[in-house]
TIVEXSE-750359 format. One record per residue (C-alpha): residue number from 1; x, y, z; residue in three letters. Coordinates in nm, 3 decimals. Each point is the difference from the previous one (the first is absolute). Example, Ala and Ser with C-alpha at 12.3 -4.5 7.8 and 13.67 -1.06 7.14 Angstrom:
REM TIVEXSE-750359
+-----+---------+---------+---------+-----+
:   n :       X :       Y :       Z : res :
+-----+---------+---------+---------+-----+
:   1 :   1.230 :  -0.450 :   0.780 : ala :
:   2 :   0.137 :   0.344 :  -0.066 : ser :
+-----+---------+---------+---------+-----+
This chain:
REM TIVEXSE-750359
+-----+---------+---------+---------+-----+
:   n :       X :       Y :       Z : res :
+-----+---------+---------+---------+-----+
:   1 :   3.139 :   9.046 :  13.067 : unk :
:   2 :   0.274 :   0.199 :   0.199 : unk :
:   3 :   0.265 :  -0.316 :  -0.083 : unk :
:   4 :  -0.106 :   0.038 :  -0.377 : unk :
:   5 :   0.051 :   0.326 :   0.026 : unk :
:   6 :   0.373 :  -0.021 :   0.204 : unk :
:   7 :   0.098 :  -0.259 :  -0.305 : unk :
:   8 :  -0.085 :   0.263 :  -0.217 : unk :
:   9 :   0.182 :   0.272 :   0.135 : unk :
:  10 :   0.282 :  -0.298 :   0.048 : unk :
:  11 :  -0.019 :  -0.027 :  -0.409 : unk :
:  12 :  -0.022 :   0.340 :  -0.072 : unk :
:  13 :   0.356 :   0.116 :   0.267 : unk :
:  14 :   0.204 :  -0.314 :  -0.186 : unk :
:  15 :  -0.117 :   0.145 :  -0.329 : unk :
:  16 :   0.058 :   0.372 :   0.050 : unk :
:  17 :   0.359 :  -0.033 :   0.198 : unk :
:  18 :   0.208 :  -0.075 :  -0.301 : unk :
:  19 :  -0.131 :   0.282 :  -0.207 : unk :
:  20 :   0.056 :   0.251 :   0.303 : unk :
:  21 :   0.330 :  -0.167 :   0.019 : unk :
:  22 :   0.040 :   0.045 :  -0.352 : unk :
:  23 :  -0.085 :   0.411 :   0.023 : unk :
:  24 :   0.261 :   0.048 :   0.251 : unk :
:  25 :   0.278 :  -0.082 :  -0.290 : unk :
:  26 :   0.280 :   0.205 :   0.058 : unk :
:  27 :   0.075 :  -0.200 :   0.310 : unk :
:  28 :  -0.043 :  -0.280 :  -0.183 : unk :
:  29 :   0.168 :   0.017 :  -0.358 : unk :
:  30 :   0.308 :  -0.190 :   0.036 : unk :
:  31 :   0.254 :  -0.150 :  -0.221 : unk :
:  32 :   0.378 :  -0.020 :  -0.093 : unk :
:  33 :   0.190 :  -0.163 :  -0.271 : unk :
:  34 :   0.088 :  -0.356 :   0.072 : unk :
:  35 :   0.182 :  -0.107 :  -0.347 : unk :
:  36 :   0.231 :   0.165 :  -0.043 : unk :
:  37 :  -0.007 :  -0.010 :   0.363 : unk :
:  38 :   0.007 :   0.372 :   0.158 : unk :
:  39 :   0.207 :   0.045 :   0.314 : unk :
:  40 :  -0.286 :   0.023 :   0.212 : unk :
:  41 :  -0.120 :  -0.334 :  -0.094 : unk :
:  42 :   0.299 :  -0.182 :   0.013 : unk :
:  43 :   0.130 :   0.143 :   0.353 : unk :
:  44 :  -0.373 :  -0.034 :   0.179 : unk :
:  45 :  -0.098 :  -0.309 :   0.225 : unk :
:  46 :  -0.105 :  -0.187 :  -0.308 : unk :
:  47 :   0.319 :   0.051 :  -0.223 : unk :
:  48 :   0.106 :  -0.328 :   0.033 : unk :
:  49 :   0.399 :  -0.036 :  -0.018 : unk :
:  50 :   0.061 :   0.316 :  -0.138 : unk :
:  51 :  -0.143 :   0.168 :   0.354 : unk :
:  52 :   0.325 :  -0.154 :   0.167 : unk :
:  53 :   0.226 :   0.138 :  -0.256 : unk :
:  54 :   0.243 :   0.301 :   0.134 : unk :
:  55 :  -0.174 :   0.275 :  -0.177 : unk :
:  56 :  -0.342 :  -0.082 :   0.143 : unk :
:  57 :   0.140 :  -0.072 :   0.373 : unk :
:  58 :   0.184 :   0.326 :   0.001 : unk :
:  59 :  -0.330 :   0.202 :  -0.176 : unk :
:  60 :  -0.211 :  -0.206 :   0.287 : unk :
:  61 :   0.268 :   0.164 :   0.241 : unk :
:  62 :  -0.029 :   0.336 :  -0.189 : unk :
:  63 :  -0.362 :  -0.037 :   0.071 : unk :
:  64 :  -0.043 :  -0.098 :   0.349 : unk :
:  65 :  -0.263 :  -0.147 :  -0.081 : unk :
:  66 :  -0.048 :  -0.351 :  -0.260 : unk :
:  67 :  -0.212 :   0.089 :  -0.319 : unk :
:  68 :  -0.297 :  -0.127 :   0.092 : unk :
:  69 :  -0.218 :   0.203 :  -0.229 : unk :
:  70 :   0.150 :  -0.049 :  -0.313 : unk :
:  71 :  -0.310 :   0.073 :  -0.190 : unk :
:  72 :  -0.017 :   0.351 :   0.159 : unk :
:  73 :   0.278 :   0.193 :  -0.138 : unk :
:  74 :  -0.236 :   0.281 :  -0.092 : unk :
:  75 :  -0.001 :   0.403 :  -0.007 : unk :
:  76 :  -0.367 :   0.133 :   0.032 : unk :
:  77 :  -0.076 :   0.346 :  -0.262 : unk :
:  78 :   0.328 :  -0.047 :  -0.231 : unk :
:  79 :  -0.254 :   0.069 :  -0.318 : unk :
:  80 :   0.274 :  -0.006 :  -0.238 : unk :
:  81 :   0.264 :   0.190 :   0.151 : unk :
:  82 :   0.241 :  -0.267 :   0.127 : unk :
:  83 :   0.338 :   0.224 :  -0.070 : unk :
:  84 :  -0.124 :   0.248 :   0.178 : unk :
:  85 :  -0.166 :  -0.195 :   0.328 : unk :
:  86 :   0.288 :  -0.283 :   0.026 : unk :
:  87 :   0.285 :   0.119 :   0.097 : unk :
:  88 :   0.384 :  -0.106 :  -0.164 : unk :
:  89 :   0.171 :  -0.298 :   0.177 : unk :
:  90 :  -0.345 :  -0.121 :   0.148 : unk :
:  91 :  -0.204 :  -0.089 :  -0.333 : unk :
:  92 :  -0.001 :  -0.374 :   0.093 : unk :
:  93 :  -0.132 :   0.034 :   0.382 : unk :
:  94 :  -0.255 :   0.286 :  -0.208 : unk :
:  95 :   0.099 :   0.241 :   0.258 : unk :
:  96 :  -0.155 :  -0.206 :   0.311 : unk :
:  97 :   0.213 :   0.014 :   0.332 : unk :
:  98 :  -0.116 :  -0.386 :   0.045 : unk :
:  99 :   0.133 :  -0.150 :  -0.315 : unk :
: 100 :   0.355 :   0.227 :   0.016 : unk :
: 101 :   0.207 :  -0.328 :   0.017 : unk :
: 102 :  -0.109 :  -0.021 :  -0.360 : unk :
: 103 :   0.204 :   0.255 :  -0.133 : unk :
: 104 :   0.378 :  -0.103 :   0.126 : unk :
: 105 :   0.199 :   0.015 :  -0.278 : unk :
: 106 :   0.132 :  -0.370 :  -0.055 : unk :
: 107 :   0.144 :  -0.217 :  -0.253 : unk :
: 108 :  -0.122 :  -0.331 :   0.126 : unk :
: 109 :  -0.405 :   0.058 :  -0.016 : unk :
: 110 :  -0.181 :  -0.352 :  -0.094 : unk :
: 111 :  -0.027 :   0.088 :  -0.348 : unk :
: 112 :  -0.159 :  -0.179 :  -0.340 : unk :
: 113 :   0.201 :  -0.077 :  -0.312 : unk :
: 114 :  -0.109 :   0.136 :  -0.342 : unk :
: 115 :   0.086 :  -0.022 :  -0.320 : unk :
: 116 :   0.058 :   0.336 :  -0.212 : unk :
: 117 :  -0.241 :   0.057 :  -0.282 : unk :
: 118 :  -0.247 :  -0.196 :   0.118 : unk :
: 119 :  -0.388 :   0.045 :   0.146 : unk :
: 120 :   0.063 :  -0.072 :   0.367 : unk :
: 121 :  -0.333 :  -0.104 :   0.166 : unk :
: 122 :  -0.112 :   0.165 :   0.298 : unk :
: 123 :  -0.193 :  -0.158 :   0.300 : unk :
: 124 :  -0.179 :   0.260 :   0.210 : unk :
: 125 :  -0.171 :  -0.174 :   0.323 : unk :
: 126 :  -0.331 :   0.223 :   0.067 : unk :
: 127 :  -0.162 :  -0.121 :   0.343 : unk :
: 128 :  -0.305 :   0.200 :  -0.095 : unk :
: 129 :  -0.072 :   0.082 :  -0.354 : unk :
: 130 :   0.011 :   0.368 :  -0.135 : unk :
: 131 :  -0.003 :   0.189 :  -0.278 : unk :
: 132 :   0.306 :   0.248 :  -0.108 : unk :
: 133 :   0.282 :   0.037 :  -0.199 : unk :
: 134 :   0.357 :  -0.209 :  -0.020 : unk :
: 135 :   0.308 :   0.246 :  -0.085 : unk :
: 136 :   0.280 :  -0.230 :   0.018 : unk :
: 137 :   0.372 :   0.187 :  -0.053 : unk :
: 138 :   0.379 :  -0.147 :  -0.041 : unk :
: 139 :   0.317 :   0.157 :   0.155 : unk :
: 140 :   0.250 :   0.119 :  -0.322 : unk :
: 141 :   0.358 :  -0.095 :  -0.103 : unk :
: 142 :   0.208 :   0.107 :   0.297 : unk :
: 143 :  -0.172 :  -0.072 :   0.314 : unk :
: 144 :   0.180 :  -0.076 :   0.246 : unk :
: 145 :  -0.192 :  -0.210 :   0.312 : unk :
: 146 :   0.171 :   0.100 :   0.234 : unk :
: 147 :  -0.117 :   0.348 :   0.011 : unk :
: 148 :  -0.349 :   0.064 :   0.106 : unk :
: 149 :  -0.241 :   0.040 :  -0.278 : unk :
: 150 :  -0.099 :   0.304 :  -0.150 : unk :
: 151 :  -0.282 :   0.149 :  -0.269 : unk :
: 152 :   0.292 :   0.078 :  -0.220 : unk :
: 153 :   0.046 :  -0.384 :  -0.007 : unk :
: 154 :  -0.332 :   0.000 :  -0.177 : unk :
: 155 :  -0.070 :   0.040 :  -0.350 : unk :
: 156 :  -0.249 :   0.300 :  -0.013 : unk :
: 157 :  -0.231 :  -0.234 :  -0.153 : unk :
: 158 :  -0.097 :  -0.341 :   0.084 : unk :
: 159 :   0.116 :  -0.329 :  -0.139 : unk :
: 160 :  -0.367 :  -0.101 :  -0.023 : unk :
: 161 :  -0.344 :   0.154 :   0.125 : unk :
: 162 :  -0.301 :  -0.260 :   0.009 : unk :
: 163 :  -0.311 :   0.098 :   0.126 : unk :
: 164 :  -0.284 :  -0.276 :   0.205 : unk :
: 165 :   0.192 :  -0.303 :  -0.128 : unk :
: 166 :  -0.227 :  -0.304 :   0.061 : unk :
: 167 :   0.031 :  -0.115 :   0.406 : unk :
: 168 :   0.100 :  -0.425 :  -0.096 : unk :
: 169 :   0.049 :  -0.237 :   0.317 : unk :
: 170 :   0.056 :   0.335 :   0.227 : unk :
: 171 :   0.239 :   0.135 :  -0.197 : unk :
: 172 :  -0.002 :   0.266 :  -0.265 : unk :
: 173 :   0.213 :  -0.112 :  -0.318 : unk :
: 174 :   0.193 :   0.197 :  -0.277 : unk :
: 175 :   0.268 :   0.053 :  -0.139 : unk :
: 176 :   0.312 :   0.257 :  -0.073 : unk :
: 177 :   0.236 :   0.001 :  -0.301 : unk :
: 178 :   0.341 :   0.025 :   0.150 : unk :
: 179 :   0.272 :   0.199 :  -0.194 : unk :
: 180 :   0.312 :  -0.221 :  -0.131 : unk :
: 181 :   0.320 :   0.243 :   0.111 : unk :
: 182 :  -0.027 :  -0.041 :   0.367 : unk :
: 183 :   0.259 :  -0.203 :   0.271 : unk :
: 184 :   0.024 :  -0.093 :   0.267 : unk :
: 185 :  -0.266 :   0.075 :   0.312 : unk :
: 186 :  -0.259 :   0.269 :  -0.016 : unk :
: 187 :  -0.334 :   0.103 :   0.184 : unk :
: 188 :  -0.346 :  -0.073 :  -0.190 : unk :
: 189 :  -0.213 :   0.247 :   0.156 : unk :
: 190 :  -0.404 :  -0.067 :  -0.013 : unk :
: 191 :  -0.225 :   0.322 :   0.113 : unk :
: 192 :  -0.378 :  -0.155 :   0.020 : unk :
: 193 :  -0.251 :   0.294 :  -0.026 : unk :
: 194 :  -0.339 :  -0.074 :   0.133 : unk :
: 195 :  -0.282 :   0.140 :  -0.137 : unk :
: 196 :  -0.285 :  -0.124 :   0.197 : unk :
: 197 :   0.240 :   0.106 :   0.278 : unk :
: 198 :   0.192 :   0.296 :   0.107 : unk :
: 199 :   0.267 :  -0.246 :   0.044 : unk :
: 200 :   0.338 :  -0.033 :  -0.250 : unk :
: 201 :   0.245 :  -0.279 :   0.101 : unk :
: 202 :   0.444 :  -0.017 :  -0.054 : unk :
: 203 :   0.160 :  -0.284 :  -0.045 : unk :
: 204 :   0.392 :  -0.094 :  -0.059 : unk :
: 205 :   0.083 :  -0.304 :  -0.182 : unk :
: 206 :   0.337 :  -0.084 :  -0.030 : unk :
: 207 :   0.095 :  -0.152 :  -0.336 : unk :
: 208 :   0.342 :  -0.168 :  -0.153 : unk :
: 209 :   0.098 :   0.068 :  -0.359 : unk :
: 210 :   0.272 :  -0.243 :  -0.125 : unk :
: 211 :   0.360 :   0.111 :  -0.042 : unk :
: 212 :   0.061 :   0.098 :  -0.362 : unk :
: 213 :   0.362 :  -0.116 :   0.003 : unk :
: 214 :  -0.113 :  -0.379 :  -0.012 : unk :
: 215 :  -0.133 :   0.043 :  -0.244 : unk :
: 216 :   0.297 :   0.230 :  -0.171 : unk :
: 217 :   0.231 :  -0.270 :   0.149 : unk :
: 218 :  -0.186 :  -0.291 :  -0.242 : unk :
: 219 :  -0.016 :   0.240 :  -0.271 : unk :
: 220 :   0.393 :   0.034 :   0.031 : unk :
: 221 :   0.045 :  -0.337 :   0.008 : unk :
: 222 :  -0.182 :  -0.081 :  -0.298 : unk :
: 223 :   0.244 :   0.299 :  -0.226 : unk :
: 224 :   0.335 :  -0.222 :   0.178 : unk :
: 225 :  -0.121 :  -0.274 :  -0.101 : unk :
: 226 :  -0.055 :   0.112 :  -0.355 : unk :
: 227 :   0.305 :   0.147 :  -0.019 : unk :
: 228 :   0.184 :  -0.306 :   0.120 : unk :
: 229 :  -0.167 :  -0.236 :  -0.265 : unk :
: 230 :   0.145 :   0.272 :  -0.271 : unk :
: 231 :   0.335 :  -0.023 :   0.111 : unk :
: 232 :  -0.031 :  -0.335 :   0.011 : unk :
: 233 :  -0.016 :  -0.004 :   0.386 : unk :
: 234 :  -0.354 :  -0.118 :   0.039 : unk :
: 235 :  -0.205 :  -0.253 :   0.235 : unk :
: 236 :   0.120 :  -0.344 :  -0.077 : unk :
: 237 :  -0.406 :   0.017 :  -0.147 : unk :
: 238 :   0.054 :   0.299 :  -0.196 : unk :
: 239 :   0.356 :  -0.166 :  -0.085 : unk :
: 240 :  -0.191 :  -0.278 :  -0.132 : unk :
: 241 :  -0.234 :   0.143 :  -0.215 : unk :
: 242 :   0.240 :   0.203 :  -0.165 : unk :
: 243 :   0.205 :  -0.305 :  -0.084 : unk :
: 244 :  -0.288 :  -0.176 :  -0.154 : unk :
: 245 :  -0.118 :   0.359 :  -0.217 : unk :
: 246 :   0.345 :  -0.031 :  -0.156 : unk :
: 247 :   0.042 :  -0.371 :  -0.082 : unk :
: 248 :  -0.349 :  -0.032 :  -0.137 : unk :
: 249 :   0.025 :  -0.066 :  -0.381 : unk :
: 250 :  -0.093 :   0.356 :  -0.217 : unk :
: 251 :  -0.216 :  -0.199 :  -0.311 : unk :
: 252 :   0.027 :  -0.367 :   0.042 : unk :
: 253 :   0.225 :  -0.267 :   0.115 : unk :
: 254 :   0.342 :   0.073 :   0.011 : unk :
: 255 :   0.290 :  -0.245 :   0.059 : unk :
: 256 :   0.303 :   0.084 :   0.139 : unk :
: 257 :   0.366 :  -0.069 :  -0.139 : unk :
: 258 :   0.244 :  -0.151 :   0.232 : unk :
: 259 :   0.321 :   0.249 :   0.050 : unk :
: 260 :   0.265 :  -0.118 :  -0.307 : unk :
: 261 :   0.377 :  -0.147 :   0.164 : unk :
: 262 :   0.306 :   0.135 :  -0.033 : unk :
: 263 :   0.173 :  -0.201 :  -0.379 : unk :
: 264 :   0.274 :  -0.193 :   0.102 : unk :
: 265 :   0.373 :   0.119 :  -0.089 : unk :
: 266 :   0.231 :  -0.130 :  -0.199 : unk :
: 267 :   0.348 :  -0.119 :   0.180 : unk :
: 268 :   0.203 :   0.321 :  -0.028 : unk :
: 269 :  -0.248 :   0.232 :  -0.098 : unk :
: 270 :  -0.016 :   0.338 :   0.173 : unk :
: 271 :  -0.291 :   0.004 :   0.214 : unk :
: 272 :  -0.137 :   0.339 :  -0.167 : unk :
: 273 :  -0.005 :  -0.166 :  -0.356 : unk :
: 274 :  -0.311 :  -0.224 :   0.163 : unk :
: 275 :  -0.332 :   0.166 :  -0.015 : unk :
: 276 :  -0.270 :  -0.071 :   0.241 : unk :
: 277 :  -0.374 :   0.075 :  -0.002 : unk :
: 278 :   0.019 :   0.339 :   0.117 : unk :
: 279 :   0.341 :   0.139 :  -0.136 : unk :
: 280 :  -0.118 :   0.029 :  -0.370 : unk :
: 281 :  -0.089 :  -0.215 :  -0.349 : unk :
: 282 :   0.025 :  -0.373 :   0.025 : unk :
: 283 :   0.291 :  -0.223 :  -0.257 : unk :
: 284 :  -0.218 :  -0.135 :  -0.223 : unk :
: 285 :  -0.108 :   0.359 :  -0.112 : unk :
: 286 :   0.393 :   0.160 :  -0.020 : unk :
: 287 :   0.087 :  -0.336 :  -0.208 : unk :
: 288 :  -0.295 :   0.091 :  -0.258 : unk :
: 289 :   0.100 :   0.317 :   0.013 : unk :
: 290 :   0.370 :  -0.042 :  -0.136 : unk :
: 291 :  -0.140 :  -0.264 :  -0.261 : unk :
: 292 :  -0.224 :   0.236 :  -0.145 : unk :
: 293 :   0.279 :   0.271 :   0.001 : unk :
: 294 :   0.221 :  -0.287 :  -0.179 : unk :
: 295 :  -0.237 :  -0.066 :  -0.323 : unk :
: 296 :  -0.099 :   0.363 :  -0.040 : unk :
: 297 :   0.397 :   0.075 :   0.007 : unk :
: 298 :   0.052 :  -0.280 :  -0.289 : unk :
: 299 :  -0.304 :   0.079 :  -0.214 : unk :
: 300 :   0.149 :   0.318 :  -0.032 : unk :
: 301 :   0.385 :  -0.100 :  -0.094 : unk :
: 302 :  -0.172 :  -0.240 :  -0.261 : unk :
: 303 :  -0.226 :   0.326 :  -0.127 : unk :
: 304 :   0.277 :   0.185 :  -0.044 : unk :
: 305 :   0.271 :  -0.218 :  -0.197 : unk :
: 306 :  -0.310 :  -0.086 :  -0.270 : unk :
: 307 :  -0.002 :   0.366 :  -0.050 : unk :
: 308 :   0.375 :   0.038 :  -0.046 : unk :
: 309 :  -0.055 :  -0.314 :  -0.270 : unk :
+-----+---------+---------+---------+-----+
């Protein structure tokens, strides 16, 4: 009976620890976005390539310390007020003395492209599952990364707010529309309010925008080369099709004369006596001419001495 009884007890410990570890939650709600990949992710022990990159080795340095709890960036009582409780210049460390490397102001962060316009997916890595509330902002035109980041980067209002999205393969999923007039680098930053938790969570996620003057450089290109086939300076392509628009027959076959040669001249004949093609009426039509002018000149001789008669 008393080893029954110690299996039991065995049973009932295994059972019981995981809720108890469960209830002590704030300890234990962790996360921090992965894709696009926050700074804390990419510079910690398991950040692959992009923890050997200059920015992370020199916010490792900033540290003193390596970011070994990357999951942990977390402020404890926030309830809403994050302008007022995180300070300017230290919104991506969340205020916390042992994630300060976070916050240098660099250019060179490991950062994710995106394409303006579009939905960008987020991947939020969630060691232990929580419920709360995503508010996910976007630094405006004019930001300048190398200057440390401030609220009034922020829009007052978020780029997207999803609340308990479904936890998928440990990893919360959504998504945030991303506005089309933006360049260049900027900071995606991801505040995760618990509310099974005291807990809220800050994130920086540095993003890349394409340059708009690729595209404005293809765009000119296109007007040139528009221009060019109008003036008759086109691509030999253009060239080409232009050619072929303008030979093509208007309403059915059309054959083409061949160019008339100069007449031949008489011995001693002055060479502007000669016509040619192009330098007025052809002989044949001056000789009929003068013939016609001939009878109409006799008819009317004859008319006029059978009057006199």
């Amino acid at each position: 009976m008393p080893r029954t009884t110690a299996r039991r007890t065995a049973l009932a410990a295994a059972l019981v620890s995981p809720l108890l570890l469960w209830g002590a939650g704030p300890a234990r709600a962790h996360g921090a976005p992965t894709d696009p990949v926050s700074r804390v992710a990419a510079c910690s022990p398991e950040g692959g390539g992009r923890a050997a990159s200059a920015a992370c080795r020199a916010a490792v340095a900033a540290n003193g310390a390596p970011f070994t709890a990357w999951d942990d960036l977390r402020v404890a009582g926030v309830g809403g007020r994050d302008r007022q409780r995180i300070p300017d210049g230290r919104l991506c460390s969340g205020g916390l003395p042992a994630y300060r490397g976070l916050d240098l102001p660099r250019a060179d962060w490991p950062a994710t492209r995106v394409v303006p316009g579009g939905a960008l997916p987020v991947t939020y890595a969630s060691t232990i599952p929580h419920t709360g509330t995503f508010r996910v902002y976007l630094t405006g035109p004019g930001y300048d990364p190398a200057r440390p980041l401030t609220w009034s980067d922020l829009p007052e209002r978020p780029l997207a707010e999803v609340t308990d999205p479904p936890l998928t393969d440990g990893a919360y999923h959504f998504r945030v529309p991303l506005p089309r007039d933006l360049t260049g680098r900027h900071v995606l930053y991801t505040v995760w309010q618990n509310s099974s938790t005291p807990d809220t969570y800050y994130s920086c996620s540095d993003v890349v925008f394409p340059e708009q003057q690729t595209e404005g450089t293809a765009e000119e290109r296109r007007d040139t080369d528009r221009e060019e086939a109008v003036a008759g300076k086109g691509r030999p392509d253009d060239a080409a099709g232009d050619r072929s628009a303008d030979s093509a027959p208007a309403s059915g076959p059309r054959t083409a004369s061949p160019p008339a040669s100069p007449r031949p001249r008489a011995a001693g004949t002055p060479a502007a006596a000669v016509p040619t093609a192009s330098s007025g009426p052809s002989a044949p039509l001056i000789a009929g001419g003068a013939a016609a002018v001939l009878v109409l000149t006799g008819g009317a001789a004859l008319a006029l001495r059978m009057r006199r008669r």
